[in-house]
C-alpha positions in Angstrom: 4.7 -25.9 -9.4 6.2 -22.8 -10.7 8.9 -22.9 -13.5 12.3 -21.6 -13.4 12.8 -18.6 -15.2 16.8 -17.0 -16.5 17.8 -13.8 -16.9 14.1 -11.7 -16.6 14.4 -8.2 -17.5 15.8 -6.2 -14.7 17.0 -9.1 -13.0 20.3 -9.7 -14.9 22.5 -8.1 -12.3 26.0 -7.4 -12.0 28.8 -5.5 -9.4 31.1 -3.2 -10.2 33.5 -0.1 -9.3 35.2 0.7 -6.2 34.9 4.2 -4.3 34.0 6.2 -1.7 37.1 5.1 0.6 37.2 5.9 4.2 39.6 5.3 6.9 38.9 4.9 10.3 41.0 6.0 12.8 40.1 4.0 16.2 40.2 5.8 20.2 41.3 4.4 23.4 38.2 2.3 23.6 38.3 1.0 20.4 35.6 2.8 18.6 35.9 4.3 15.0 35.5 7.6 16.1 37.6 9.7 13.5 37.2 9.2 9.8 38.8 10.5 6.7 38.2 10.3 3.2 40.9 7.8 1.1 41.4 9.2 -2.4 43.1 7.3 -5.2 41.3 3.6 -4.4 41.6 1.7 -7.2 41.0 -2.1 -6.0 39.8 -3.7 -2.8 40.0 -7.5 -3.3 38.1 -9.2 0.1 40.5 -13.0 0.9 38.0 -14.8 2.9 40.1 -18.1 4.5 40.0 -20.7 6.6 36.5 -22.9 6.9 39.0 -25.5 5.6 37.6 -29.4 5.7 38.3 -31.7 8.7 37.2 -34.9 8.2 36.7 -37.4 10.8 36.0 -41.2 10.4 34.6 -43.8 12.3 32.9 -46.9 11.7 34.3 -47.4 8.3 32.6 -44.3 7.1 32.7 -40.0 7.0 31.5 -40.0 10.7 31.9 -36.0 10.9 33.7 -33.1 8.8 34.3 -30.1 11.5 35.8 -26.9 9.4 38.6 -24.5 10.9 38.0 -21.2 11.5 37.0 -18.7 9.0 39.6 -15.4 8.7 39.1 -12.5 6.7 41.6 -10.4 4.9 41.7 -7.9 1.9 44.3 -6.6 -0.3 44.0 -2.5 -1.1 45.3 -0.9 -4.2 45.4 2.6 -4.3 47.3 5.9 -5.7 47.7 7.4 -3.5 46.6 7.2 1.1 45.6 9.7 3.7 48.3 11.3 5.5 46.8 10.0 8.9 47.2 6.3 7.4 51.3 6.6 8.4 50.6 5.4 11.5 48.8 2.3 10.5 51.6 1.8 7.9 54.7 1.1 10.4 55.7 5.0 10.1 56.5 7.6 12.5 56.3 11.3 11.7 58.5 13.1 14.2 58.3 16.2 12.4 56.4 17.7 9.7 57.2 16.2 6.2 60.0 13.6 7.9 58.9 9.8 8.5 60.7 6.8 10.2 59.9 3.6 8.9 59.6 0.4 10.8 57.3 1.6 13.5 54.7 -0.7 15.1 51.6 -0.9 13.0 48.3 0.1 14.8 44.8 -1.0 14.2 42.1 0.5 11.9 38.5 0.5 10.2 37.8 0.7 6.5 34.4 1.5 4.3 34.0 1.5 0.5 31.8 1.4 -2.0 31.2 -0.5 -4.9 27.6 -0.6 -7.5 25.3 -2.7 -8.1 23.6 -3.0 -12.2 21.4 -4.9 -14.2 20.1 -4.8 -17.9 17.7 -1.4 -17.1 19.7 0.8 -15.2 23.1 0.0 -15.6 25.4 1.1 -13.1 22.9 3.3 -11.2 20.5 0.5 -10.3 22.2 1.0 -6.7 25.2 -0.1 -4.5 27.0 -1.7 -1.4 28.5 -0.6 1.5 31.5 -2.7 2.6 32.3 -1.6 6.1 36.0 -3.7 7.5 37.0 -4.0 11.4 39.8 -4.7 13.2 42.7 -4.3 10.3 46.3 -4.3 10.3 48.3 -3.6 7.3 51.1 -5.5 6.4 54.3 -3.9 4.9 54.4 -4.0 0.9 56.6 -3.2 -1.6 56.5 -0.1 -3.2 58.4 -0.2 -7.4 59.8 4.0 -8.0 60.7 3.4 -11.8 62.3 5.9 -14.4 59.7 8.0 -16.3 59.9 7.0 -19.9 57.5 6.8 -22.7 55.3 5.0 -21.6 54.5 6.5 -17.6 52.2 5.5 -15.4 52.0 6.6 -11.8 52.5 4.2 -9.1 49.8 2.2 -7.2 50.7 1.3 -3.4 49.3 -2.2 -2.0 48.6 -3.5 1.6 47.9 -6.7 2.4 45.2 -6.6 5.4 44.5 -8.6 7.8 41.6 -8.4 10.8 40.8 -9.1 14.1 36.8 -9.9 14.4 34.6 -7.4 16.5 31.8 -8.8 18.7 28.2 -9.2 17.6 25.3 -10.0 19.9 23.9 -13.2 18.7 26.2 -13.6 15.8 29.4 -15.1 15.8 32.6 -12.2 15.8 33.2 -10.3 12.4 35.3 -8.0 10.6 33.2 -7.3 7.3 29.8 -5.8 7.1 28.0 -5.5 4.0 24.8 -3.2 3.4 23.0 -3.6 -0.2 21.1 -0.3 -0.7 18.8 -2.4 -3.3 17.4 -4.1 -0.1 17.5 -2.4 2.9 15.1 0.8 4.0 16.7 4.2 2.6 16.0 6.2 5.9 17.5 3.9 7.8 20.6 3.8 4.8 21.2 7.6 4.8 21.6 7.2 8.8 24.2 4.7 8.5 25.7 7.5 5.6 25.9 10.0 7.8 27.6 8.2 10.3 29.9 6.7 8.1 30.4 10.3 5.9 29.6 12.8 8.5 26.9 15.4 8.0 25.8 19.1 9.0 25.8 18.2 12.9 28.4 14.8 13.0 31.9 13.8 12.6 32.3 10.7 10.2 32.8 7.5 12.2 32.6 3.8 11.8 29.3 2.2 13.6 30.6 -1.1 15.2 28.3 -4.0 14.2 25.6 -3.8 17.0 25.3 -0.2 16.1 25.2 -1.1 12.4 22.1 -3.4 13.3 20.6 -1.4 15.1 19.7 0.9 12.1 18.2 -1.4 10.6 14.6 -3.0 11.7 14.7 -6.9 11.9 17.6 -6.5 9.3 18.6 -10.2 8.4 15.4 -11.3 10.8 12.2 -12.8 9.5 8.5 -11.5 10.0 6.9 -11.1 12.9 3.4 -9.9 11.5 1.1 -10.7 8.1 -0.8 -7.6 6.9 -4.2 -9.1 4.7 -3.8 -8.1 0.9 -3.9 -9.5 -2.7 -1.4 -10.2 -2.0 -0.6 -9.2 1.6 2.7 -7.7 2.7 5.0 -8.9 5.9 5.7 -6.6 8.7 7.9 -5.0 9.5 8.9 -3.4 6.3 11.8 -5.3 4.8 11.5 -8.4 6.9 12.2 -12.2 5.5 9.0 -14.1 4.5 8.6 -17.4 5.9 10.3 -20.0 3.6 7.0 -22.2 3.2 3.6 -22.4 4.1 4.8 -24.9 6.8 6.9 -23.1 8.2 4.6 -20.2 8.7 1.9 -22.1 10.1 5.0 -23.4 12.9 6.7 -20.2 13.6 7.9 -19.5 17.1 6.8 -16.9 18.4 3.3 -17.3 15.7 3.4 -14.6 13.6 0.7 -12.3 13.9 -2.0 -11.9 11.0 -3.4 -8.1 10.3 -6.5 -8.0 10.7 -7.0 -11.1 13.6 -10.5 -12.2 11.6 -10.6 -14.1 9.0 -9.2 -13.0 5.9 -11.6 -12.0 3.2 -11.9 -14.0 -0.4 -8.6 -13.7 -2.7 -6.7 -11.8 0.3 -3.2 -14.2 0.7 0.7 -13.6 1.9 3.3 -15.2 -0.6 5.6 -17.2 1.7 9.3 -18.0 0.3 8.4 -20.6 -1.5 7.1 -19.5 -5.2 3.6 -19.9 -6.9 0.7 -21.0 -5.6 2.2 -23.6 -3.2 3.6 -20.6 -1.5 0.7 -18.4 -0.5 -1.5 -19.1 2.7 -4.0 -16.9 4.2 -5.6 -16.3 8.3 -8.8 -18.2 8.9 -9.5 -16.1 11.7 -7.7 -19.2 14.3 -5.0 -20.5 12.0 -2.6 -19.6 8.8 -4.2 -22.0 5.9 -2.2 -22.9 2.9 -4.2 -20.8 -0.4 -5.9 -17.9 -0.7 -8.7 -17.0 1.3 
């Protein structure tokens, strides 16, 4: 069996920072089809909720624990917010320069950034993508104190809450999360430039099928076994098996590369770690070892 190993050079890893602020400014269908850049973010702190513990008992004993459902809210710090985030804030602009407060509050999309580090590169190791759906803003307070000698400008807070979008297969969702450590950088600057805007397209939030969509098998597991010392899984950034067993009973059978059997030395390293996790094709079956 292989030992546990703490804190390996490049693995001691750490997050950090907030930037890269966008809102989203929904259209009659409810896609995020307008986006403009928030300057001044200075915290983003994601409330997960709910999932809370209901216990059931029968028999004299913990018969079943069903939980609640899970919500997702935020709180957002900032100097300063786009002029087109007035709407989304209870205000009304009838004229230029002249707001009404206490205006219905619509709905709106979010995407920031924060970075990834460890030991070797620091803070440029790489970063996430946090991408929010379905938010309301709740009305804060907002402190105007007397410059003295001691000034510091003043940071507006929202309390956000969502409403989950659909996803096909998953459960509904309002956070998103892209780790640019992991995931295939072609298919990264796509999402980018959708969520930035480029040359030839306006920024705009890709709802979560559309997010998924640019990103082969993302969160699936391997459908294919390429021969090697070791091998490699297909398609490129796909989830090994978790054991030896459980590639040798995956449905649909994943498919080995080349179909005869594997030469002497040539393995795949499964999930599991070591030796016990490597298997090889015997030209009919996956076989736990190398070849």
């Amino acid at each position: 069996m292989a030992q546990l190993v703490w804190d390996e050079t490049g693995k001691r890893l750490y997050e950090t920072g907030v930037d890269h602020g966008v809102l989203y400014i929904p259209d009659g269908t409810g896609a995020y089809t307008t986006g403009v850049a928030w300057n001044g973010l200075t915290t983003v702190t994601e409330s997960p909720s709910g999932a809370d513990s209901n216990p059931s008992y029968a028999d004299n004993i913990k018969y079943l624990d069903l939980r609640s459902a899970e919500q997702f809210g935020a709180t957002v710090e900032a100097f300063t917010y786009p002029d087109e985030f007035a709407e989304f804030d209870g205000l009304a602009i009838p004229s230029v320069g002249v707001t009404i407060g206490q205006q219905s509050r619509k709905v709106f999309g979010l995407s920031f950034r924060t970075k990834v580090g460890n030991d070797l590169e620091g803070d440029d190791f790489g970063y996430k993508l946090h991408l929010m759906y379905g938010c309301q803003a709740a009305p804060s307070e907002k402190a105007y104190a007397s410059i003295n000698d001691s000034p510091a400008a003043i940071t507006f807070s929202w309390t956000v809450t969502t409403s989950p979008v659909p996803v096909t297969g998953l459960r509904p969702t309002s956070l998103i999360t892209v780790d640019s450590t992991k995931v295939d950088s072609a298919a990264l600057t796509s999402l980018e430039t959708a969520l930035y805007g480029g040359a030839a397209a306006e920024p705009m939030l890709p709802l979560p099928d559309e997010v998924i969509a640019m990103f082969p098998n993302v969160g699936g597991g391997a459908t294919g076994a390429s021969a090697g010392t070791p091998g490699s899984w297909t398609p490129g950034g796909s989830n090994p098996p978790a054991s030896v067993s459980a590639l040798q009973g995956a449905s649909p059978s994943i498919v080995a590369s080349p179909t005869t059997a594997w030469t002497t030395g040539q393995y795949v390293q499964t999930g599991t770690a070591g030796a016990p996790g490597q298997a090889h094709w015997s030209g009919s079956a996956w076989v736990a070892g190398p070849a």
